[in-house]
N, C-alpha and C positions, 0 to 999 in steps of 0.2 A: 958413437951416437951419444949426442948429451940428453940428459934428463933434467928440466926445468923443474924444481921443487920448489913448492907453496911456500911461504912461511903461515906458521899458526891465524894468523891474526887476517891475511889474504883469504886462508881457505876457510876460514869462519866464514868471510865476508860473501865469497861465494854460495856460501850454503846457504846462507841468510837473501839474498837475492833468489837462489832458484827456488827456496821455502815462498818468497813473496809471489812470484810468479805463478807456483801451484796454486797458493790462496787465490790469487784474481783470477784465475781459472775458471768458470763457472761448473758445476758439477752439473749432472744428468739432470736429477731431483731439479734445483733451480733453473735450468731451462725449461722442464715440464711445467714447472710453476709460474713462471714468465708469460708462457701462452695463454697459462690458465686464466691469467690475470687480463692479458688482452683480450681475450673473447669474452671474460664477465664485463670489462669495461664497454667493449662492444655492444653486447647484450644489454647492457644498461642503457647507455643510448638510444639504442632501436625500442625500448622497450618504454620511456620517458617519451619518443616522438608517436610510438605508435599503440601508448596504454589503450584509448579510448577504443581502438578497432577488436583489440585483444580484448575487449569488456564485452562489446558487443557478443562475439564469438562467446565468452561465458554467461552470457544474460539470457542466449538463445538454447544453449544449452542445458542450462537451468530449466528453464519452460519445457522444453522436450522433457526432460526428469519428470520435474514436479509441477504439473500442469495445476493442480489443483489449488496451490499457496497463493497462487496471483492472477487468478482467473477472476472476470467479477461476480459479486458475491461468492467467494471463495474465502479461504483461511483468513485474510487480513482486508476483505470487505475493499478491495483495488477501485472500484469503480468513485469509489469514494478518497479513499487516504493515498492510491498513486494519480488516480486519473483528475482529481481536484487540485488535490495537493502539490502533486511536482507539479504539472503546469504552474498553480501561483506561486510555489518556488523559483520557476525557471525564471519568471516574467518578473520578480518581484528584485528576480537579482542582477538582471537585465536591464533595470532600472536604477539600481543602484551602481551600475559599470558605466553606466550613460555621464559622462562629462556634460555639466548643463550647457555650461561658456562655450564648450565648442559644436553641441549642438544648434546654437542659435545662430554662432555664425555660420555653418555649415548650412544650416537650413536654404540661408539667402540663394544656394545653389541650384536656385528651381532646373533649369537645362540637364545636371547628373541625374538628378530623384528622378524628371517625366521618364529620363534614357532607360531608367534603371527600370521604373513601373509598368515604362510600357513593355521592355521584352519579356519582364515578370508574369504578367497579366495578359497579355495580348498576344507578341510572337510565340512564346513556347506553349501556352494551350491550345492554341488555332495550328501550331504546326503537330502537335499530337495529334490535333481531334482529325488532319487531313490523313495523318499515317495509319490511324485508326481506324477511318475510312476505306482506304483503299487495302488494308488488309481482311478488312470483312467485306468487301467486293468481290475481291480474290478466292473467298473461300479457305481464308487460310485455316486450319487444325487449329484453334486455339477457342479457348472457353471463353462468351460474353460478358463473364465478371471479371475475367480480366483488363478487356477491355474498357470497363467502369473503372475500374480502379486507378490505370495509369491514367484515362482522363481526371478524374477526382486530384491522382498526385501530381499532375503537372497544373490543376487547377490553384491549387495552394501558392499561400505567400512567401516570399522568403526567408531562409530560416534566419534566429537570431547570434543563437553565438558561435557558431561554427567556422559561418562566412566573415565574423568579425577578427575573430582566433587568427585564421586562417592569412586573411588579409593584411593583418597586421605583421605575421611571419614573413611575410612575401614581401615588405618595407612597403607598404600599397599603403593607401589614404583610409585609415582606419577608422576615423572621425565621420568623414562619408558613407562607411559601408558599419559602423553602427547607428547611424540617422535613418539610413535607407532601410534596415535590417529593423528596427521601430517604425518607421510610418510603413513600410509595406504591412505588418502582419495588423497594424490599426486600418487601412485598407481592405486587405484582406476578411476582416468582419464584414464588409457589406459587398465586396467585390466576387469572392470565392463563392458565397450559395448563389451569386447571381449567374456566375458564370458554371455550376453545376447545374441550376434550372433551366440556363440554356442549351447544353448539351443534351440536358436527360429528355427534353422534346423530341429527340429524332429518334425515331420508333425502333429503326435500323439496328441502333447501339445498344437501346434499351427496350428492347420489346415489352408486349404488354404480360402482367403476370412475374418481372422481373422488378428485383429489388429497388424503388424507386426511393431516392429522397426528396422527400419534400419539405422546403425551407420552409419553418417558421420562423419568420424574423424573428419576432420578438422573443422568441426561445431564443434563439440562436443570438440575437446582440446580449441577453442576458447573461447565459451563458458564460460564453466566450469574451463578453464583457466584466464578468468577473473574474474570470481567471486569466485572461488577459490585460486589457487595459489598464482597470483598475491597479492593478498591481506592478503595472509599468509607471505610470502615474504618483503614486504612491513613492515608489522607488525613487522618480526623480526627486519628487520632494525631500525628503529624506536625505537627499542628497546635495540637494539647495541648501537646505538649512545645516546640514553638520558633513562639509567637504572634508576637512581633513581627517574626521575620525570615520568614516565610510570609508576611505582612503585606506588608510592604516587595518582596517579591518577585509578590505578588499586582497588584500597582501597576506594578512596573516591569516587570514580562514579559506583563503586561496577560494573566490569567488567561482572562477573560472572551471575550478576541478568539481563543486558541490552543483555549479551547472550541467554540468556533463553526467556527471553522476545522477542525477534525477531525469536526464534524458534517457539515458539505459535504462529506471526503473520503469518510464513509457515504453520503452520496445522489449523490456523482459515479461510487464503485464499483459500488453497485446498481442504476444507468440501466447502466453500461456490461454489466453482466450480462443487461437486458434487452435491450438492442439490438443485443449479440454474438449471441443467442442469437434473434434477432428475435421475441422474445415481442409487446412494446408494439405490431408492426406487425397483429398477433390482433387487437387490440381496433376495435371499428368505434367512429364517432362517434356515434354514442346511447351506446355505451357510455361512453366518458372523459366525455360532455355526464353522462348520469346519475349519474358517481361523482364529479365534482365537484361537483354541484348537489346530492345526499345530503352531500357532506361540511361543504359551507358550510352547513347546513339545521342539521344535528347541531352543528355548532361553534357556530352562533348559540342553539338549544335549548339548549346545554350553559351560556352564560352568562346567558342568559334566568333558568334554574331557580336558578344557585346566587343571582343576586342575588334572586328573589323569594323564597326559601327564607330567604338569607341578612336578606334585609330585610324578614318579611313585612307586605304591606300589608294596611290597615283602613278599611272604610269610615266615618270618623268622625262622617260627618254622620247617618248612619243609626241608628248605635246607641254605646252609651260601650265603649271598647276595655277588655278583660279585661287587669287587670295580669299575668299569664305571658307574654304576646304580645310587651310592653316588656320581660322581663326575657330573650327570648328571642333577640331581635334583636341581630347583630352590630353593630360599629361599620363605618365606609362603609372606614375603611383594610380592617379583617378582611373583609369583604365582595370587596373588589378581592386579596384572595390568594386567596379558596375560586375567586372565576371564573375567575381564570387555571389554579389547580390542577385543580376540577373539570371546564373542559372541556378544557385541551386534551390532546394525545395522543404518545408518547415516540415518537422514531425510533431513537431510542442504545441502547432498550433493545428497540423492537421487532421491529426487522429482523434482531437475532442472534437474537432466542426464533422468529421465521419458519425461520429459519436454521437451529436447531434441531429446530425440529417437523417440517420438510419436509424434513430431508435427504435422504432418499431421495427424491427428486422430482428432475425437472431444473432443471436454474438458471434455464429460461424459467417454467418455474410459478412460483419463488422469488420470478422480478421482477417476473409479473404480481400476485404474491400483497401484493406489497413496494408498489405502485404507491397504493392508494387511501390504505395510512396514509402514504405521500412527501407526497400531494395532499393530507393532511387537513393534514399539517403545514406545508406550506407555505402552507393556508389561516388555519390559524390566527396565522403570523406575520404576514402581510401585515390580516385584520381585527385582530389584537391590537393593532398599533404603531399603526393609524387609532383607537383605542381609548384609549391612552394618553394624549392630551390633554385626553379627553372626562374619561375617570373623575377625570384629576388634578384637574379641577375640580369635579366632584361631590365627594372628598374636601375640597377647601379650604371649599367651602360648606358642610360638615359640621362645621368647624373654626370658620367664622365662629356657627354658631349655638349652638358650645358656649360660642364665649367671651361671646354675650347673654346666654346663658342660665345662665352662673357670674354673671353681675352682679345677679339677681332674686334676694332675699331669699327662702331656701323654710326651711322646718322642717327641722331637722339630724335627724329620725329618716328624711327621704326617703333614698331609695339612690341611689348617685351618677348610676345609668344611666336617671334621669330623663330627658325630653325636655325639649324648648324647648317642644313642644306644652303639657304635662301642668303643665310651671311656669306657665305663663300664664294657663291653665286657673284655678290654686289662686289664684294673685295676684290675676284677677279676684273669686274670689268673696270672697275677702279685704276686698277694697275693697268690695265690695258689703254685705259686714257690716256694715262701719264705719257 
């Protein structure tokens, strides 16, 4: 038997490779440390998309604690320094996010805005007020102020920066859905107490001896007109005259985040209103189970309608689609601004018009009145942002079939807002001439 011996210089080199080998080894410690590292980065993520839900959850919790610090006339005087104030912050910064130039062009858009106004204003409160309805026919177990209150929230305008945030993640017409997300809540001042005084007529809903609001205009365009409007208005200006340093200030003082932030300090003062005043501990559990399961119901009907409205469908197999139909149909971005506009629902602008209509009531009616549009708004953020991945890729497949269908030769008297369908359509019979 031979024995193969090293030389010196070989078995160095040997040991020197299997020494390297051990080193790229990873040890236990560094793989424990590797995961760590992927689930903080993880965490970061989820926690960057979904801070704002996570605030809410500690803004409500807070109130539960310390019901006192942010109740009105409490520790920091809210009715005044959150309930004034963050409104003319929200509105003031809302105005200062607003693009003038692409508001004006956007305006010319009369056909989106009526789309958008009227499921805002007209479908979704007349289909509450029908479910409404027929659930106090029925007899159902649930308390009459609750029923006030989901009509009150789905009487409200659309909200402002939410649906704009949102719309813009989604690659949607963001331009659109913050013009609509401005003229609804300027709407909204004369539209929303009109269409609460005509609910609160039916005895049914609002028996007598129950919390009734009764619109003072001129409080109410005052009001609401100063912490609204004006401060939208303002903003634009501001924004007209010094574009690029609004800009650069929009960026650095990150607009967006000092918005949201002052929307949480409206739903941490109005929990703490209801749980100073133990209104929320009223409600039984059919009730909060029924007025979130209406409000999730409503919010999904609200974007149901605008995209079938917005997109509407044709049976094509069955019969040849009527050209109005094509010329009628949005594009999938405009599509994804009317959904966000037309279902969801304002808290910046609804809980001071509650605020106003109900003043004479007590702060426990106020919070339970306040409570279903908190819950519709908080449902809407939480299905919107699950939503937001889905539509971004409906629009991009909408993207991809424009650019096929700019590559098929069509006759230059078509109009632009052809399909992919209707080109392929004419190409076939084309070829089949030949």
């Amino acid at each position: 038997m031979s024995t193969t011996m090293l030389q010196p210089s070989e078995a160095s080199t040997v040991i020197t490779v299997r020494a390297e080998n051990i080193s790229r080894t990873p040890s236990q410690a560094e793989q424990q440390s590797s995961k760590y590292k992927i689930l903080f980065e993880k965490a970061k993520v989820l926690y960057f998309r979904y801070w704002f839900l996570l605030g809410l959850a500690i803004a409500i919790g807070l109130a539960w604690a310390f019901p006192q610090v942010g109740k009105s006339h409490g520790s920091i005087q809210a009715q005044y320094t959150v309930k004034w104030g963050a409104v003319i912050l929200i509105f003031l910064l809302s105005g200062l996010g607003l693009e003038v130039k692409v508001m004006v062009r956007t305006i010319l858009r009369w056909r989106l805005h009526l789309l958008v106004q009227a499921i805002s204003f007209l479908l979704m409160p007349f289909v509450l007020y029908g479910i409404v309805r027929f659930l106090s026919a029925v007899n159902a177990d649930i308390d009459p102020v609750v029923y006030q209150g989901l009509i009150i929230a789905l009487s409200t305008s659309t909200t402002v920066s939410s649906n704009a945030v949102m719309t813009r993640n989604a690659d949607g017409n963001d331009s659109a859905a913050l013009l609509n997300a401005a003229l609804g809540n300027t709407l909204g001042i004369f539209i929303s107490p009109a269409l609460m005084t005509v609910f609160g007529n039916d005895k049914l809903l609002f028996p007598p001896g129950s919390a009734q609001g009764v619109p003072d205009y001129l409080n109410v365009l005052k009001n609401l007109g100063l912490t609204v409007l004006l401060p939208l208005v303002v903003g634009q200006i501001i924004r007209y005259i010094f574009p690029v340093q609004i800009k650069y200030l929009a960026v650095k003082l990150k607009f967006s985040i000092i918005n949201s932030l002052a929307l949480l300090c409206m739903v941490w003062s109005v929990f703490c209103d209801g749980v100073a005043t133990h209104a929320f501990s009223k409600m039984s559990a059919s009730d909060t189970v029924a007025m979130i399961g209406v409000d999730i119901f409503m919010y999904l009907f609200g974007c149901t309608a605008c995209i079938v409205v917005g997109r509407l469908p044709w049976p094509h197999k069955l019969m040849q689609e009527p050209a109005w139909l094509d010329r009628w149909r949005f594009s999938r971005k405009d599509t994804v601004a009317i959904m966000y506009c037309g279902a969801t629902k304002t808290v910046s602008m609804g809980i001071p018009l509650i605020n106003v209509l109900y003043a004479d009531s007590s702060v426990g009616v106020v919070g339970v009145l306040s409570l279903p549009l908190l819950m519709y708004h908080i449902c809407q953020l939480f299905i919107g942002n699950f939503q937001v991945p889905l539509l971004k890729r409906w629009v991009h497949k909408d993207k991809d079939e424009q650019d096929t269908s700019e590559s098929i030769p069509l006759e230059s008297t078509l109009p632009q807002f052809t399909t992919r369908r209707r080109a392929n359509e004419q190409l076939t019979e084309s070829t089949e001439t030949k």
